[in-house]
C-alpha positions in Angstrom: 141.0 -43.5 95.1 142.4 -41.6 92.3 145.7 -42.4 91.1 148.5 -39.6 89.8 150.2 -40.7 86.4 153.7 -39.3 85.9 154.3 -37.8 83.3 156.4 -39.2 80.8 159.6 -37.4 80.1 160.0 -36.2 76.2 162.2 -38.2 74.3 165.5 -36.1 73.7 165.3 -34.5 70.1 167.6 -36.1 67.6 170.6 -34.4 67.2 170.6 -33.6 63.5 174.2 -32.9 61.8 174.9 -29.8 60.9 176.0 -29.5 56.8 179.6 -29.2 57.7 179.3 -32.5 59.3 177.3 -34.1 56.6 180.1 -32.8 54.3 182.9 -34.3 56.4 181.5 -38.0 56.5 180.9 -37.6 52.7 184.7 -37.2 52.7 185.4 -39.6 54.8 183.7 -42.4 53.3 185.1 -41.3 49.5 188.6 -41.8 51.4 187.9 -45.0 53.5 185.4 -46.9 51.0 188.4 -47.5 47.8 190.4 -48.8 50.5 187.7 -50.9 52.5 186.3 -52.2 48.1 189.9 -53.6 47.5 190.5 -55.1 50.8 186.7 -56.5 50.7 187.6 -57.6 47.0 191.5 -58.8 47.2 191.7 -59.8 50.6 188.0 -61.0 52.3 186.2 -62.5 49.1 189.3 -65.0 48.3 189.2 -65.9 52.0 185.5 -66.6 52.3 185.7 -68.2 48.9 188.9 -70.8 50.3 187.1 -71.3 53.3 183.5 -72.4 51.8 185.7 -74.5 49.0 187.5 -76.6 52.0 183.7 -78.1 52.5 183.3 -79.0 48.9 184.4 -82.0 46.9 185.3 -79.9 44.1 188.3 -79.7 41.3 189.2 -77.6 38.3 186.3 -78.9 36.1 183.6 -78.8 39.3 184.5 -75.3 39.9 184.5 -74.3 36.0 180.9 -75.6 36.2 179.4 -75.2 38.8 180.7 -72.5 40.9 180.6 -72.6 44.8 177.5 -75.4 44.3 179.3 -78.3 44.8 178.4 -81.4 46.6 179.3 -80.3 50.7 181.6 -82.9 52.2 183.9 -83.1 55.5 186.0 -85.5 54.3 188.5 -83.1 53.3 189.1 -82.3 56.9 189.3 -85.7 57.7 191.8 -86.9 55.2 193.8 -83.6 56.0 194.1 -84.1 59.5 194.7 -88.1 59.0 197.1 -87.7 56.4 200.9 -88.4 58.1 202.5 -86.0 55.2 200.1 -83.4 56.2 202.2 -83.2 59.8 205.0 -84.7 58.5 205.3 -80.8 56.4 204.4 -78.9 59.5 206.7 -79.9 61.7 209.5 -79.3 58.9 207.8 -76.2 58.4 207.7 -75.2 62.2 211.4 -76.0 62.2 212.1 -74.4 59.2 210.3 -71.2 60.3 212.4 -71.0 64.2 215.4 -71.7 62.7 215.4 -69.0 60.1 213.5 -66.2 61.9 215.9 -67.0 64.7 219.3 -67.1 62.6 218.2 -63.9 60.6 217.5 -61.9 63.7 220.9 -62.9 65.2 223.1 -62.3 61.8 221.1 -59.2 61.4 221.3 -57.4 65.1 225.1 -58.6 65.2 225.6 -57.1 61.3 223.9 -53.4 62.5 226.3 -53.8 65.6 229.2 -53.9 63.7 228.4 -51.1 61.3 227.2 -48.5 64.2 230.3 -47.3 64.5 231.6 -44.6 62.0 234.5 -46.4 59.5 235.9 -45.9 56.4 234.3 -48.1 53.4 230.6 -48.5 56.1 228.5 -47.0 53.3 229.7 -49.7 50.9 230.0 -52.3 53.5 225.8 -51.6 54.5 225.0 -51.4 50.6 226.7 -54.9 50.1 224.5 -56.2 53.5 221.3 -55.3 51.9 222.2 -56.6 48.3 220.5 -60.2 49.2 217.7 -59.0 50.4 216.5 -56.5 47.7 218.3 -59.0 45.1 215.2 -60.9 43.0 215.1 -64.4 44.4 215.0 -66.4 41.6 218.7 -64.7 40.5 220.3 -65.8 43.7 218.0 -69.2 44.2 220.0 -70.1 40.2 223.4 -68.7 42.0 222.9 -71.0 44.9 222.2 -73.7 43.0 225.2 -73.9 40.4 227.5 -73.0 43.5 226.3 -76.0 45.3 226.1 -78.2 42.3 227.8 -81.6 43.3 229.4 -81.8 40.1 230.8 -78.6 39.0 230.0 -76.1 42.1 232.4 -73.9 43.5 231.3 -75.4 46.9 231.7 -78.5 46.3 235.3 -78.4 44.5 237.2 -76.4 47.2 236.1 -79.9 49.3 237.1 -82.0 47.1 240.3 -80.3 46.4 240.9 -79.1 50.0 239.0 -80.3 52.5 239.4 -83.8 51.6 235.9 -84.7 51.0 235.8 -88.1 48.9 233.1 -86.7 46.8 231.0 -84.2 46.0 227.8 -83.5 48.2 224.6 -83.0 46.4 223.8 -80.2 49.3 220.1 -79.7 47.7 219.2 -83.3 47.0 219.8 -85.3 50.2 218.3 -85.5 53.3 219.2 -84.1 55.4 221.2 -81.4 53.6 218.5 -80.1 52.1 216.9 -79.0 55.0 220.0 -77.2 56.4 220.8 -75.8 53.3 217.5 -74.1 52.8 217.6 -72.9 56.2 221.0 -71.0 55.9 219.8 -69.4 52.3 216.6 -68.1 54.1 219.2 -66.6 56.4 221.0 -65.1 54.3 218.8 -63.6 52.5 216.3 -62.3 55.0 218.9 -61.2 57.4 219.2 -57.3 55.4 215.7 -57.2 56.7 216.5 -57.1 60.6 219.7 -54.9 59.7 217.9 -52.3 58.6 215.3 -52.2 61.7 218.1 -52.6 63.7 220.5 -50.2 62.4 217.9 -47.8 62.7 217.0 -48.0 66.2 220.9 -47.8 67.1 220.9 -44.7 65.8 218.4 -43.6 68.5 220.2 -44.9 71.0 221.5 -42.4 73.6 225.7 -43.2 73.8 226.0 -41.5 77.0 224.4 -44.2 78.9 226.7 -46.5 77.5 229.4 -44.3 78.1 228.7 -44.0 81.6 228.8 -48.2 82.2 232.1 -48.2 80.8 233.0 -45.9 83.4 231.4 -48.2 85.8 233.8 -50.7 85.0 231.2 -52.4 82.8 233.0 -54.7 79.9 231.7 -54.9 76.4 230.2 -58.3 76.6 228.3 -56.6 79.8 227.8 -53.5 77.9 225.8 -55.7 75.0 223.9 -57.6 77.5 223.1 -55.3 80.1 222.9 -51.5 78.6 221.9 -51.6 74.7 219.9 -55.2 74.1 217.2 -54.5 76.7 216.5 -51.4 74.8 216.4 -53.3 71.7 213.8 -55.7 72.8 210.9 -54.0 71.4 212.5 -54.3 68.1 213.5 -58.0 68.6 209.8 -58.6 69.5 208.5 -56.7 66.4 210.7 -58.4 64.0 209.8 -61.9 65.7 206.4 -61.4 64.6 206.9 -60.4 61.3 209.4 -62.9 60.4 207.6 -65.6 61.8 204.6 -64.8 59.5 206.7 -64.7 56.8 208.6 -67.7 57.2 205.3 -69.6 58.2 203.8 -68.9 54.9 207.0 -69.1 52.7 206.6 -70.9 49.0 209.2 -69.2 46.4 212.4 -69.5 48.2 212.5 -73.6 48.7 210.4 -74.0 45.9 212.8 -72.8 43.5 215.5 -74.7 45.3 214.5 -77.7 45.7 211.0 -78.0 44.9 210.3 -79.3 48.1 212.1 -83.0 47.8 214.8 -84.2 49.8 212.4 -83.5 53.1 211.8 -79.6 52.1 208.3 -80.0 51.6 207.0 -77.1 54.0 203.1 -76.7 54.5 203.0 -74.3 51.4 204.8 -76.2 48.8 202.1 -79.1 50.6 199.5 -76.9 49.4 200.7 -76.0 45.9 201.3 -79.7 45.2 198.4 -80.6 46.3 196.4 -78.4 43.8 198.5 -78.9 40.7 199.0 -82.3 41.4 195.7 -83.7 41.9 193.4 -80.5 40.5 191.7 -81.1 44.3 190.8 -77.4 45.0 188.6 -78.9 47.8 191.8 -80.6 49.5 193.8 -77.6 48.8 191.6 -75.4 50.3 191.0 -77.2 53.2 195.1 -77.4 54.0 195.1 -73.9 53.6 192.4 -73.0 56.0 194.1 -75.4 58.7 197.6 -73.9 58.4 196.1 -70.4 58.8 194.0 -71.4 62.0 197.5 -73.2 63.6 199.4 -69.8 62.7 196.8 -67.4 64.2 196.8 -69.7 66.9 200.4 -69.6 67.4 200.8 -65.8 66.8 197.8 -65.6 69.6 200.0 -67.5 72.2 202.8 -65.2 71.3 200.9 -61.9 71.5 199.8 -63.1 74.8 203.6 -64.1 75.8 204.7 -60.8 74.7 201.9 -58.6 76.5 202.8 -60.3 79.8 206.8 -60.1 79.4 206.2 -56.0 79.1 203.9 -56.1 81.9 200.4 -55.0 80.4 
C-alpha cells in the first residue's frame, strides 16, 4: 500500500522593504526615540525607582550608600496602611479635591456665561478673570495670607469694625477654618482654568437653537438647563478629569498657606513631611505609590461612569 505525501506548500517569501521604507522608519524613529529617552528617563525611571524604594528600609544615608541594595522589607506597607494619619490625610484630601474641582467648575462655567455676551469693558473684565490663575502662587498665597491675618488683615478688621465679630479669626490657623479657607483659594485660583475651556466652547455654540426655544416659550433658567448645558457636558466631563488629577496631587498651594496644620495636611504635604521629617525615603515612597494606585483607581471608576453616561 503506497501512501501519497502532500506536498508542503512554500513558505510565503519575506516581504523585504523597499529603501523608501527603510528610509521612512529611520525618520520615524529619530522623531519618536528623543521623545520616548526623556519620557523613559523623566517620567518611567523615577517611577520604577519610587516603586522598588517603597520595599526597602532605606533613608538619605542608605540610599547615598548603597543605592537600590537595601535590606527588602514590607513593613512600610504595613505601617502605611495602619497608620490612622495616613487616612486621616486622604479623606481631607478627597474632600479637599470634590470641593474644589467642583466649586471651580461652577464659578468658572457661570463666569464664561456671563462674559458670552458682547459688553463694553468684556476684554478687561476676562483679562481680570484670568489674573489668578496665570498669577505665580506664592505672590497671591503671601496676599492671602496678610489679608486674613487675625491681627492686622483687611479681612479680619472690616469684622471687627463692621460685622460685629468680638475678635479677630485666625482663618489659616484653626480647625476648621483652615480647611474652608484653603478650599475657597483653590477656587479662586483655578477657576480662570474652566473659564477659558468654557468660554471657548460657547463660542461654538450655534445661537439659533437657543433662539428658537425662546420662541418656544422656553425661560432662561430652562434655556440654561435644557438647550446650552447638555452641550457643554463633554467639556464638564473633560475638565472633571483634569481637575481632579490636579487637585488629587496638589502640594504648593496649602503648603504655602498653611503648611498643612490646622487639619490641611492633604496626602502630599503627608508625603513631603514624611521625607524631610524623618529622611524615611522607604516610608515616603511607599505613601506615594498607594496614593497613586487609589487615584488610578478612582479615575478608572470614573472613566468607566463616563463611558456608560455617553452610551459607548
Amino acid at each position: 500500500m503506497s501512501t501519497t505525501q502532500e506536498p508542503r506548500k512554500a513558505a510565503a517569501p519575506r516581504r523585504r522593504l523597499t529603501l523608501t521604507q527603510k528610509r521612512d522608519n529611520r525618520s520615524a524613529w529619530s522623531m519618536v526615540g528623543p521623545l520616548v529617552a526623556i519620557v523613559t528617563l523623566v517620567i518611567l525611571v523615577p517611577i520604577a525607582w519610587t516603586f522598588v524604594l517603597s520595599f526597602q528600609d532605606a533613608r538619605y544615608s542608605d540610599v547615598a550608600q548603597n543605592g537600590l541594595f537595601n535590606p527588602i522589607t514590607l513593613s512600610n506597607y504595613t505601617d502605611v496602611l495602619t497608620d490612622s494619619g495616613f487616612w486621616n490625610s486622604l479623606w481631607i484630601t478627597v474632600i479637599y479635591t470634590v470641593a474644589t474641582t467642583f466649586g471651580s467648575i461652577a464659578l468658572g462655567y457661570f463666569a464664561a456665561l456671563s462674559m458670552r455676551d458682547k459688553f463694553r469693558g468684556r476684554g478687561v473684565m476676562r483679562a481680570l478673570f484670568v489674573l489668578p490663575y496665570v498669577a505665580p502662587v506664592v505672590a497671591t498665597a503671601y496676599v492671602w495670607k496678610t489679608m486674613l491675618n487675625p491681627q492686622y488683615g483687611i479681612v479680619n478688621a472690616v469684622g471687627t469694625g463692621f460685622l460685629g465679630w468680638d475678635q479677630g479669626i485666625d482663618f489659616l490657623g484653626l480647625e476648621p477654618y483652615a480647611l474652608m479657607t484653603v478650599i475657597v483659594y483653590e477656587i479662586w485660583r483655578y477657576f480662570p482654568f474652566a473659564f477659558i475651556f468654557f468660554a471657548a466652547a460657547l463660542m461654538g455654540l450655534s445661537r439659533e437653537v437657543e433662539e428658537a426655544a425662546l420662541v418656544d416659550g422656553a425661560t432662561p433658567w430652562q434655556k440654561f438647563i435644557y438647550v446650552i448645558t447638555p452641550q457643554m457636558l463633554p467639556v464638564i466631563a473633560l475638565l472633571t478629569l483634569l481637575r481632579l488629577v490636579m487637585t488629587f496631587n496638589k502640594f504648593d498651594d496649602i503648603y504655602l498657606l498653611t503648611g498643612g496644620a490646622a487639619g490641611t495636611e492633604i496626602a502630599a504635604v503627608r508625603v513631603y513631611d514624611e521625607l524631610t521629617g524623618s529622611s524615611d525615603i522607604g516610608a515616603a515612597s511607599a505613601n506615594a505609590v498607594l496614593l497613586a494606585i487609589i487615584l488610578a483607581v478612582g479615575l478608572s471608576v470614573y472613566m468607566r461612569f463616563t463611558r456608560k453616561a455617553d452610551g459607548s
